[in-house]
Each structure stands twice: as structure tokens, then as C-alpha cells.
C-alpha positions in Angstrom: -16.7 -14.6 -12.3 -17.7 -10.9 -11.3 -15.1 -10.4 -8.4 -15.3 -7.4 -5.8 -16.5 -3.5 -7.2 -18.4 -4.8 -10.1 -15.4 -5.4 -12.6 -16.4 -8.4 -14.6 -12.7 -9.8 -15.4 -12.8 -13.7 -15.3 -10.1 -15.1 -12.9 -8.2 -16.9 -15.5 -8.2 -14.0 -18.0 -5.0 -12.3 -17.1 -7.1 -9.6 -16.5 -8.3 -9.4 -13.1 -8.6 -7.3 -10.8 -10.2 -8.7 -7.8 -6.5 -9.6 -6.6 -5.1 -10.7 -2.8 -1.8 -9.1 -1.8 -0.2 -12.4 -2.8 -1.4 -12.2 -6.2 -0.6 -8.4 -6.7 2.9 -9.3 -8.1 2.0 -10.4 -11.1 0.7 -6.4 -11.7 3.7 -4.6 -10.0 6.0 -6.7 -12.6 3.9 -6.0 -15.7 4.2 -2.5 -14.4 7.9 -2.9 -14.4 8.5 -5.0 -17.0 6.3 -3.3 -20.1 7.0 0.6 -20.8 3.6 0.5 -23.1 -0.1 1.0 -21.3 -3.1 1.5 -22.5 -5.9 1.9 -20.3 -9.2 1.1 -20.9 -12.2 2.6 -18.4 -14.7 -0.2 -17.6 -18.0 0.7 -17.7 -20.4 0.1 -14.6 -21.7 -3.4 -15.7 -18.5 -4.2 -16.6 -16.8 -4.9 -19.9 -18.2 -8.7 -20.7 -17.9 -10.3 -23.9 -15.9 -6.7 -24.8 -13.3 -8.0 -22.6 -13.0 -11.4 -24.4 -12.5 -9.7 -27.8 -9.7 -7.3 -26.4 -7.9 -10.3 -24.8 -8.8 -12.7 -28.0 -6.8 -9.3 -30.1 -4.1 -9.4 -28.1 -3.8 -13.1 -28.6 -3.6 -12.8 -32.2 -1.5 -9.8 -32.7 1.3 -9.5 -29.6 3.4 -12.1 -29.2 3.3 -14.8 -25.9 5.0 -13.1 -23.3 4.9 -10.0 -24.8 1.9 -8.6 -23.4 -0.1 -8.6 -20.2 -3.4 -7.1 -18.5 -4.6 -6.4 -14.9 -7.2 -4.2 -13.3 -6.0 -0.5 -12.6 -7.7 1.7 -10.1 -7.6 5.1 -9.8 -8.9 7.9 -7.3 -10.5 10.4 -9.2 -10.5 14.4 -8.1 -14.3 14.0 -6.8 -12.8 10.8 -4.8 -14.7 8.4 -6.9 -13.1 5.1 -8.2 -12.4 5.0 -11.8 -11.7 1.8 -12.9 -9.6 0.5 -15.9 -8.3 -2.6 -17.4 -5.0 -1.9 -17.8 -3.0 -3.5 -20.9 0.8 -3.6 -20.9 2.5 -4.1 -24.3 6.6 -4.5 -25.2 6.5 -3.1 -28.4 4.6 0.7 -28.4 3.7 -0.2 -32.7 1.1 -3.0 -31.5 0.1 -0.9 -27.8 -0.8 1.6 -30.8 -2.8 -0.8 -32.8 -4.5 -2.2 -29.9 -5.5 1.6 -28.6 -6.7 2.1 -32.4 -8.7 -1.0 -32.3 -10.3 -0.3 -28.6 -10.3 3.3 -27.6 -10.8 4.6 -31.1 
């Protein structure tokens, strides 16, 4: 599913973006609830199969209920929209991993 603005986060991957008001909550409590982010820039065409690897990695190596992922938006100083899938981690050791593995 590629929802609104061209970010291609499937509905059901914890990772979406394309959220109603209603649904917003989950976001505003990962913001709240995990003190480690990593934010990773999507790309125009989106992030695809890149996306499924990130969230398969998170999966394997962060606990259940330990980690979680939305879309993040953010108005740049030329007023364009940067756009991010944001990752929130409990523990900063595996947010560090997961930035190693991803962002290099």
C-alpha cells in the first residue's frame, strides 16, 4: 500500500505514515514512551523491500514491545517536506546497532 506523499509503508507494518488523527496516538506514545530515535530519510520512491529488511532487523534483535516505528515529517528550511521513518527503541545499545546496520 503506497499511502498519501509517496511513502511506501504498508499499513500493517507499524510503520506508517499515511495516519488519520484517530490513529496518530499510536506515534505521540512511541514518542513518549521510547527515549531512543533513529531516523531514517525515505527516498522519493520510497523505501520498498528496504523497509521490510529494517522492520524484519528489528524483529530479530529488539525485543516485542520494545521497539516501534511511524512516519516522521519534517519542514525543512527551503519549506520542503523531508520525510523519515522514524524508529523508536528502549534500550540506546540496540537503537545503536540498528543506526550501524541502516544509516551506516
Amino acid at each position: 500500500m503506497v499511502p498519501r506523499g509517496g511513502l511506501s509503508f504498508r499499513a500493517d507494518s507499524g510503520c506508517y505514515s499515511g495516519m488519520t488523527r484517530a490513529t496518530a496516538r499510536p506515534k505521540q506514545q512511541a514518542e513518549k514512551r521510547f527515549s531512543h530515535k533513529v531516523d531514517v530519510p525515505v527516498p522519493p520512491g520510497g523505501l520498498g523491500k528496504r523497509l521490510n529488511a529494517m522492520l524484519a532487523w528489528c524483529g530479530e534483535h529488539a525485543a516485542r514491545g520494545f521497539w516501534d516505528c511511524h512516519g516522521h515529517r519534517v519542514r525543512a528550511a527551503d519549506d520542503s517536506l523531508q520525510r523519515f521513518a522514524r524508529f523508536y527503541f528502549a534500550d540506546a545499545p540496540i537503537a545503536q546497532a540498528f543506526k550501524r546496520e541502516w544509516l551506516g
